[in-house]
C-alpha positions in Angstrom: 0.0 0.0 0.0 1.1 3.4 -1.3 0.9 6.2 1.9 0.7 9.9 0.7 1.7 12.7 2.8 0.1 16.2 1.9 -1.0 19.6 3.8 -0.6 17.8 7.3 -2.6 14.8 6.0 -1.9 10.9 5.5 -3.6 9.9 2.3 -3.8 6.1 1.4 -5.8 6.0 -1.7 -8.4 2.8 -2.1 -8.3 0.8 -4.9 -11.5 0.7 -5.4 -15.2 2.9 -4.3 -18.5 0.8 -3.4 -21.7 2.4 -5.5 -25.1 1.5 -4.0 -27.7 0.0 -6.9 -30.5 -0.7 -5.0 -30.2 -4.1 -2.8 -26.3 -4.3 -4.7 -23.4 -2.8 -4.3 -21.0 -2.6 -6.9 -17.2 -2.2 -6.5 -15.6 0.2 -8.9 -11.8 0.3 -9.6 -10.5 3.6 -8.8 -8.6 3.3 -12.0 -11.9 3.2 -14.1 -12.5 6.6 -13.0 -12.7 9.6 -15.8 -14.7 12.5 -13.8 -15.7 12.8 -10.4 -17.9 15.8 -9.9 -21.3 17.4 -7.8 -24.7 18.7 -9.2 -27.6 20.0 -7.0 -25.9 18.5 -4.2 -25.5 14.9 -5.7 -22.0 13.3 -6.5 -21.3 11.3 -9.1 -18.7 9.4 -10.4 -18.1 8.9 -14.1 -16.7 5.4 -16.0 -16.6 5.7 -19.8 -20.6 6.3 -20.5 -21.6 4.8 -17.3 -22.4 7.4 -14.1 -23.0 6.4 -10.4 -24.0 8.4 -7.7 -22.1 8.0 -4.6 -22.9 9.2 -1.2 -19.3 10.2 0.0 -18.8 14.6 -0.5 -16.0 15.5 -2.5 -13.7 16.1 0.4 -14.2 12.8 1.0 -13.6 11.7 -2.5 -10.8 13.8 -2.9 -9.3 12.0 0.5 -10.2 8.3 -1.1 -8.7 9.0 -4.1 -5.5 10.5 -3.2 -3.2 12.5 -5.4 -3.5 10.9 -8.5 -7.0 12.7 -8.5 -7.0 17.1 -8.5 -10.1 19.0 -7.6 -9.7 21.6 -10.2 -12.9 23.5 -8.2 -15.8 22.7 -6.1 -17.6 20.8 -8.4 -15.2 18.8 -10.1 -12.3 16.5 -9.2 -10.1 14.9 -12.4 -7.2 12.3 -12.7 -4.3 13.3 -14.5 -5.6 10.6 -17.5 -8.4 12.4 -18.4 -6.9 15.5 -19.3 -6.3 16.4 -23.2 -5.5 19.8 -23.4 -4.8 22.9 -20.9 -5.0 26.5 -21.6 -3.5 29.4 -20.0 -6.2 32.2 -20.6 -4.1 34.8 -18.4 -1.7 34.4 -15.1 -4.2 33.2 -13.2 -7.1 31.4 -15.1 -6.6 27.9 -16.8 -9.3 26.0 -18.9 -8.8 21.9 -18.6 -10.3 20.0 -22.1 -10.8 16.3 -20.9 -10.8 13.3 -23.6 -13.2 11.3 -25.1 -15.7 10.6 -24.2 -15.9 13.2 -21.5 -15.5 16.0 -24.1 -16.2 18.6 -21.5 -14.3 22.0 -20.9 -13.7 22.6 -17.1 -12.4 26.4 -15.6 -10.0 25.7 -12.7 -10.7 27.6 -9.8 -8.7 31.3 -9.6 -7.3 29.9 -6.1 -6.3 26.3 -7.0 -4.3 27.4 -10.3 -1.4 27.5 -8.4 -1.2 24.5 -6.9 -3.1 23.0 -10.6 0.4 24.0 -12.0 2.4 21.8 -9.5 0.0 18.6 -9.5 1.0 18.9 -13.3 4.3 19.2 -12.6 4.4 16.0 -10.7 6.3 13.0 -11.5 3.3 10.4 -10.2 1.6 12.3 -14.0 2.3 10.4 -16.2 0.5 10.7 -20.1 -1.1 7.6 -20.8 
């Protein structure tokens, strides 16, 4: 097992998140996962065309996922994977383009660029 240390924090990221279908639960490889993100105060996690709502909140997420996932604001958290394209509007904001089949155009938050920069920048990213 991989341990993490960030901000004060231990991270050890699961292998895998449990998603409640009814009377199943279903195991989903961390891996698998293209796009984490929250709307009207559901979360959801996102595998190819398939999405599953979850009932962890994104801090939580983000804690279960560890570093190999970056919450780019407060709606959305992305692994480095699922990136195709970045774009440096000004010093400050940064536009994230994620790959097929997400084919959505996230805005990094003003205050997370920074540190957006350095997650890039680390040598656990790696371009599939």
């Amino acid at each position: 097992m991989v341990y993490i240390e960030m901000s004060d924090k231990i991270i050890s990221p699961q292998q895998r998140i449990l998603v409640y279908l009814g009377n199943e639960i279903l195991p989903i490889d961390v891996s698998d996962i293209l796009l984490v993100f929250s709307d009207n105060n559901y979360r959801f996690l996102r595998t190819g065309e398939t999405v599953y709502h979850v009932p962890y909140t994104l801090d939580k997420l983000e804690q279960m996922l560890g570093i190999d996932y970056y919450r780019i604001n407060r709606k959305y958290l992305i692994p480095f994977k699922s990136i195709e394209r970045i774009y440096f509007r000004d010093e400050s904001k940064i536009l994230v383009e994620l790959k097929s089949p997400l084919n959505n155009t996230i805005t990094v938050s003003r205050r997370k660029s920074n540190n957006f920069r350095k997650w890039l920048e680390s040598p656990e990213n790696v371009m599939e």
